[in-house]
N, C-alpha and C positions, 0 to 999 in steps of 0.2 A: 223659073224654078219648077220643079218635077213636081206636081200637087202631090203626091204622098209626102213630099216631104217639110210640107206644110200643114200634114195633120195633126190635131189636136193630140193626138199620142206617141208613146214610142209602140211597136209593132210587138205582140206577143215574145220571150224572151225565146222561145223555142224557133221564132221567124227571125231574130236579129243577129244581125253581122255585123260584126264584131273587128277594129284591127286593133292590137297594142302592139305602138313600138315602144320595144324596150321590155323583156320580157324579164326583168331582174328582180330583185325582191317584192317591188309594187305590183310592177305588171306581169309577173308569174304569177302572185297570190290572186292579180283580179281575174288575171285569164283563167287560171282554173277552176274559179268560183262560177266565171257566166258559163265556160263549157260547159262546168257540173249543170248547170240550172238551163241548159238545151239550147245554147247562144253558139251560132255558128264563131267561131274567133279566131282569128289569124294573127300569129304572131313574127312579128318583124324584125329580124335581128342577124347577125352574120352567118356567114355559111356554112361551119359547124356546129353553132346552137341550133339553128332551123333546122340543119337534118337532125339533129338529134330527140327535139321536142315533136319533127312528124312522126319521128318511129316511137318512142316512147311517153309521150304529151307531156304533161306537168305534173308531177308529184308533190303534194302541197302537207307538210305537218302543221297542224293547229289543234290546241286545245281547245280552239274557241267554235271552230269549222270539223274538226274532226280532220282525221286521217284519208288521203284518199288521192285517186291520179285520176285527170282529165285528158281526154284525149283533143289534141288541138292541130290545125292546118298552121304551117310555116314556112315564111320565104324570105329573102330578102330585100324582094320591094313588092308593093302592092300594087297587082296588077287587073284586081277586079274590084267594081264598087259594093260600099261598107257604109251601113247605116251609123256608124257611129267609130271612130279614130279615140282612143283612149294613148296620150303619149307619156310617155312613165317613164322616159329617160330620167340620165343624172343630166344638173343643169351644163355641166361641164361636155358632157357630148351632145347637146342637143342640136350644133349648126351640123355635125356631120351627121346623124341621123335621119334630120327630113331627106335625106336623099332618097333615102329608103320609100321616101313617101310621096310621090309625084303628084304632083297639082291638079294635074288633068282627071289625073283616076281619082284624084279624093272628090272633087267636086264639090259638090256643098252638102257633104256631109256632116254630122254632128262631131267636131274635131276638139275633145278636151285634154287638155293640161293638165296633170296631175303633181307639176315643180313646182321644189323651192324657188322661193324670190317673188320680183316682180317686173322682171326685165323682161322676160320672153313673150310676154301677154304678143310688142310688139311685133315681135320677129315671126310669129306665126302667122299677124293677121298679113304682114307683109307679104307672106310667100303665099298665103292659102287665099287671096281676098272673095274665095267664090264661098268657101266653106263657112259653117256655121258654128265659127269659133268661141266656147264658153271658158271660163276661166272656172279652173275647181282648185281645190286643197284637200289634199286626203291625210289623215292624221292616223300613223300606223309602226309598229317594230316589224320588218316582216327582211327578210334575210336570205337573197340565192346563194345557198353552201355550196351549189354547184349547178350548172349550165342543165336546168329544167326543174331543180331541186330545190323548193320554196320552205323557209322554217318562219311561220308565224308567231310571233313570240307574246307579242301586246292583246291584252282580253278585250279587245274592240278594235274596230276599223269606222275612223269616224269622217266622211266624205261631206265636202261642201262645195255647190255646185252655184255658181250666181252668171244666170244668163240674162244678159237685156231683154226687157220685157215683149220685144216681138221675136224672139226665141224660148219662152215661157215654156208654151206649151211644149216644145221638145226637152226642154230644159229638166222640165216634171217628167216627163216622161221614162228619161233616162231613171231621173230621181228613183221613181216607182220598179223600175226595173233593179235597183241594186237595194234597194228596201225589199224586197221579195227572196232575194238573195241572203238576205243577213245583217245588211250592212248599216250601221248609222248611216241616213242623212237628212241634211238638212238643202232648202234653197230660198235662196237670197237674191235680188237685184239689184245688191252693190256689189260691185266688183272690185272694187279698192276695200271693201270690208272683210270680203273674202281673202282676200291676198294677205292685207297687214294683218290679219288675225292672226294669219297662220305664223308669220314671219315676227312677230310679237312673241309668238313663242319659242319657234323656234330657233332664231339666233340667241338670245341666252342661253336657250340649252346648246345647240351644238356650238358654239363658241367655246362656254366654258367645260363641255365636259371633253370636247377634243383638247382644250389647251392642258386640262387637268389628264386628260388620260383618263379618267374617270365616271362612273357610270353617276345618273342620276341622287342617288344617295345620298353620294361621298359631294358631288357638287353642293346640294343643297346642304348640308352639315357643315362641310369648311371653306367653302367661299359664297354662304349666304348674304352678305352685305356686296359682294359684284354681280352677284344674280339677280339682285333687288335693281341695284343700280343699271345695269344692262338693260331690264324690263323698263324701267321706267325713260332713260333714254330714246331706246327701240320705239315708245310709246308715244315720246314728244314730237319724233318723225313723224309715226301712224299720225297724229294731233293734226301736223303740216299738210298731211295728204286729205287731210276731211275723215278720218276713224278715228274715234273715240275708244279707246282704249282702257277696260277696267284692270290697273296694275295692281289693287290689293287681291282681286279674284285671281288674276295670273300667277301670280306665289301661290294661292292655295288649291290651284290646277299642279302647280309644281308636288305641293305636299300631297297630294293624294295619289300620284301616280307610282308605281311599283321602284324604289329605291335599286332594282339592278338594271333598272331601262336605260340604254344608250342611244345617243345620235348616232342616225347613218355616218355624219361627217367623221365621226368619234372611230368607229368602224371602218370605215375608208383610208384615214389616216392611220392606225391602225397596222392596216393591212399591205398599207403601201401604195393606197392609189390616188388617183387625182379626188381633191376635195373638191366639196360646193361654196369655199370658201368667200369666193369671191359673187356667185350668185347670192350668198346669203349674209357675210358681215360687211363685205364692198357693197353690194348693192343699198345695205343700208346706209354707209360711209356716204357713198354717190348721190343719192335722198339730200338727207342733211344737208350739205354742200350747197344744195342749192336753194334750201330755205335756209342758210343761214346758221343750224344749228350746230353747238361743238356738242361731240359725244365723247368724254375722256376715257371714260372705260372702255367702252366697244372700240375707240379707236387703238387703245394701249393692244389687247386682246387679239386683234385682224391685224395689227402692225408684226406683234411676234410670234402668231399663228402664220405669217406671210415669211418671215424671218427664217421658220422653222423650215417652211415648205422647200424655200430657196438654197437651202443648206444642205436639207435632204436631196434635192434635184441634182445637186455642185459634186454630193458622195455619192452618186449611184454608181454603179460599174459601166462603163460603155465598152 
């Protein structure tokens, strides 16, 4: 391993390099944020977004960041080495994306996951086994209206990074550099803690406010008894998996959050594109299954959110 990159730190934000694939509503908001903050960043994505974010970078609206455009490098694979791989795909494109991202050139660099679920932890360490792969969850409303063009909507960006503990120190380091930036975060050494937090919360929300069509409000006001039930289900998995899950604080995570706040899935579907469906209420289905447990609600839910989708694919025009 290259001793720098076994230093106790991450390198100055103005020295770090930076790759996000997947420059959409997560990985545009962060890429424009480490640009801003003097982070070399490359963004990985097809070949008219990249030419379009080299000529014009990222334009990112936030109330919470301010208004402002980053100028950013873009290609469609990465061809020089990068202290740190930030991947911000949807769970749904994630096997063709690593193409983008070649083995050789990543190296063992600091290579984080910023997806729903908890399937991909594998498929990454499989293809990258040189790279220094941490599991994160980033908790955020952040929306590409258009190819460079980031709408942040949510009054926080709250990032969780849980790196085994002989990746620590990079682990933190990262941490330090997106706390400088703005960002909540937190880090952790469990990594199943980090995952099902995240997925704790969010398959209740995006389940039901996709199946409701519905932003967060309207969820919690008329199907607060399947929201409750979804949470506490989702929970008994986390339970299976070794997390502890607090289900009365998770409803009152629900009630304090901004009653027009949507899930991406809610959005996605929506709009007409592929959901996280199956990274996010299958994956939990797949869990259960094999510890045994029945989930009647989430299974009703993923049944005719899966219904829907099949329905919709059968009418599309070809």
């Amino acid at each position: 391993m290259d001793p720098e990159r076994s230093s106790t730190s991450m390198p100055d934000t103005a020295g770090l390099r930076v790759a996000v694939l997947g420059p959409g509503g997560v990985g545009g908001l962060l890429a424009g944020l480490l640009a801003r903050g003097g982070a070399d960043v490359t963004c990985l994505a097809g070949r008219e977004t990249a030419s379009l974010l080299d000529e014009q970078g990222v334009a990112v609206r936030s109330a919470l960041f301010g208004d402002f455009v980053a100028a950013v490098h873009a290609a469609e694979r990465l061809t020089e080495p990068v202290d740190v791989c930030l991947v911000t795909v949807k769970a749904t494109q994630l096997e063709a994306a690593v193409a983008r991202l070649p083995a050789d050139v990543l190296g063992d660099a600091l290579l984080v996951p910023l997806l729903n679920g908890v399937e991909h932890m594998t498929l990454l360490r499989e293809r990258y086994p040189r790279a220094a792969v941490i599991a994160g969850a980033i908790r955020v409303e952040s929306t590409r209206v258009a190819p460079g063009e980031i709408r942040h909507d949510s009054p926080f960006v709250a990032v969780e990074l849980a790196p085994p503990a002989e990746l620590s120190p990079r682990g933190e380091g990262l941490a330090a550099v997106l706390r400088h930036l703005g960002l909540q975060v937190s880090v952790t050494h469990d990594e199943a803690a980090a995952l099902w937090g995240k997925l704790a919360f969010l398959a209740p929300f995006a389940l039901l406010s996709t199946h409701e069509a519905a932003p967060l409000g309207v969820v919690r006001d008329r199907r607060r008894a399947e929201l409750a039930a979804v949470v506490a289900e989702v929970s008994a998995v986390a339970r299976a998996e070794g997390v502890s899950i607090d289900d009365r604080g998770l409803i009152d995570v629900f009630d304090r959050l901004p009653p027009t706040m949507q899930s991406s899935m809610q959005r996605d579907a929506a709009a007409g594109r592929p959901t996280e469906l199956e990274a996010i209420g299958g994956a939990v289905l797949r869990r259960a299954a094999r510890h045994g447990i029945a989930l009647p609600v989430t299974e009703r839910l993923v049944g005719e959110l899966r219904a829907r989708q099949s329905a919709d694919v059968r009418s599309a025009p070809r």
